[in-house]
C-alpha positions in Angstrom: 88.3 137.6 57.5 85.4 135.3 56.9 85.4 132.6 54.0 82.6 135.0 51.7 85.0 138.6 52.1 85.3 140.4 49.2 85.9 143.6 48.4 83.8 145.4 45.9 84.5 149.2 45.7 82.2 151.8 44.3 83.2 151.4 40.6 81.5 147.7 40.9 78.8 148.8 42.8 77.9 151.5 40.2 77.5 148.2 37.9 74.8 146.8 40.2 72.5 149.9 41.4 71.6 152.8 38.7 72.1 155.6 41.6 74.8 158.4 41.9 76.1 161.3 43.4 74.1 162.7 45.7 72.0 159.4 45.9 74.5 156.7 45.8 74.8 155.6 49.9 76.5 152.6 49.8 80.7 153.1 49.3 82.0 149.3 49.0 81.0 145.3 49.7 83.0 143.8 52.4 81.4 140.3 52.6 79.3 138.5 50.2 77.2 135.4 50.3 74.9 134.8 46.6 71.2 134.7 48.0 72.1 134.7 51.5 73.4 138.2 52.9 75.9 141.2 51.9 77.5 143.6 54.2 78.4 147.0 53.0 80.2 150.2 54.4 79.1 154.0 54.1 81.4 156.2 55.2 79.6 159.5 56.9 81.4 162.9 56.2 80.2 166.1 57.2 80.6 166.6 53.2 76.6 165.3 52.5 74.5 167.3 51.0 71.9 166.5 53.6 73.8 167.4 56.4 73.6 171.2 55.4 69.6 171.5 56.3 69.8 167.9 59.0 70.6 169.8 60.9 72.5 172.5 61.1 73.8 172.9 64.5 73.5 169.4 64.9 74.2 167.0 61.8 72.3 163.6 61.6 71.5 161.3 58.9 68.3 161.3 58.1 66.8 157.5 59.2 64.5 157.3 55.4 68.5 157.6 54.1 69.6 154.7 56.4 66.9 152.6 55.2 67.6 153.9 51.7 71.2 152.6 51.8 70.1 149.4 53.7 67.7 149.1 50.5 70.5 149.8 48.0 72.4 146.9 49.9 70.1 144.6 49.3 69.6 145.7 45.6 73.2 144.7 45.7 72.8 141.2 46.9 69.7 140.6 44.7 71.6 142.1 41.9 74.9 141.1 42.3 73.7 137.0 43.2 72.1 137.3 39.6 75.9 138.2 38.2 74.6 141.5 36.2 71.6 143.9 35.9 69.4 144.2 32.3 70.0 147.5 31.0 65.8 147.4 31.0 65.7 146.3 35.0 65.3 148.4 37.7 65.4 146.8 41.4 62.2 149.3 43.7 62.1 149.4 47.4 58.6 148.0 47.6 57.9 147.8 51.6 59.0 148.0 55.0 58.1 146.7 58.1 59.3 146.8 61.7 61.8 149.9 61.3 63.0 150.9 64.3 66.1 153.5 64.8 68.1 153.0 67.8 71.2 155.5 67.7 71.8 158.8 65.6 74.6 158.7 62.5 77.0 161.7 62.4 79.8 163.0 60.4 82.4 160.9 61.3 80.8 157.6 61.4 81.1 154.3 59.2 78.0 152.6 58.7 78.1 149.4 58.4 75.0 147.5 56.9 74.0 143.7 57.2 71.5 142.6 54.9 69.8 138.9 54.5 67.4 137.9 51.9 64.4 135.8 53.8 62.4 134.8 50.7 62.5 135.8 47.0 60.1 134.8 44.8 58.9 136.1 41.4 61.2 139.2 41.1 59.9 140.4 44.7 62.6 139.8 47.8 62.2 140.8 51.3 65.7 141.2 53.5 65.9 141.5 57.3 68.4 144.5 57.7 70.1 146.3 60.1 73.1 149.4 60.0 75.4 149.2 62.9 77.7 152.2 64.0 80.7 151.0 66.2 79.1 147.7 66.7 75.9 149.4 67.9 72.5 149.1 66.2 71.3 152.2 64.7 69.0 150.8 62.5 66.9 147.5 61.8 64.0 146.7 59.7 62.8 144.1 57.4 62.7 145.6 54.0 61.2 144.6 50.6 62.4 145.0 46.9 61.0 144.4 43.6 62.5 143.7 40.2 60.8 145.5 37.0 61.6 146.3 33.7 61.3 149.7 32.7 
């Protein structure tokens, strides 16, 4: 284990991030470093809702719901290095650049997502992030959030 592990399971996260069931992609917090990176876990099951028209015959994540999780991970870090979320705040997935998917997600699989904050400044952050499946990139892209109230 590395000297930032935690574990955060989806009760905590459900503090942080204002999503739920079907919409809520990311199931705990392994590791943990305030304004510096997270890494979080999905666990895949044939059970999604997507998975019933993506596809069919053929089940696979869709990759805007990879790079939705990857951006509720980094909600998590911007959130979660703040201690707490105003009742008024919402964190928006403002941007993306670079995204490039490299191996299919299926049933079965745990993905595994590394953010890390490059800059943040004035309630606007930008993350480089990648989702790994058995050690193996299937997704990376820099990725850009905002802070508002609502």
């Amino acid at each position: 284990m590395t000297e930032h592990a935690v574990n955060v399971d989806v009760r905590e996260i459900m503090k942080y991030l204002p999503h739920r069931y079907p919409f809520l992609l990311v199931d705990r917090v392994v590791e943990f470093e305030a304004g510096k990176r997270v890494k979080a876990l999905k666990n895949v099951t044939i059970n999604e809702p997507f998975f019933v028209g993506h596809f069919e015959q053929y089940p696979v994540m869709p990759g805007v719901l990879i790079i939705e999780a990857l951006a509720q991970a980094a909600g998590i870090l911007s959130i979660k290095s703040q201690g707490e979320r105003a009742e008024n705040e919402l964190y928006f997935f403002v941007g993306i650049d670079n995204a490039r998917f490299k191996r299919q997600v299926v049933p079965g699989d745990q993905l595994v997502m590394e953010v890390e904050e490059i800059t943040s400044k004035r309630g606007i952050a930008k993350y480089k992030a990648r989702a790994l499946v058995d050690g193996q990139v299937a997704c990376e892209a820099e990725i850009m959030c905002a802070k508002r109230e609502v």
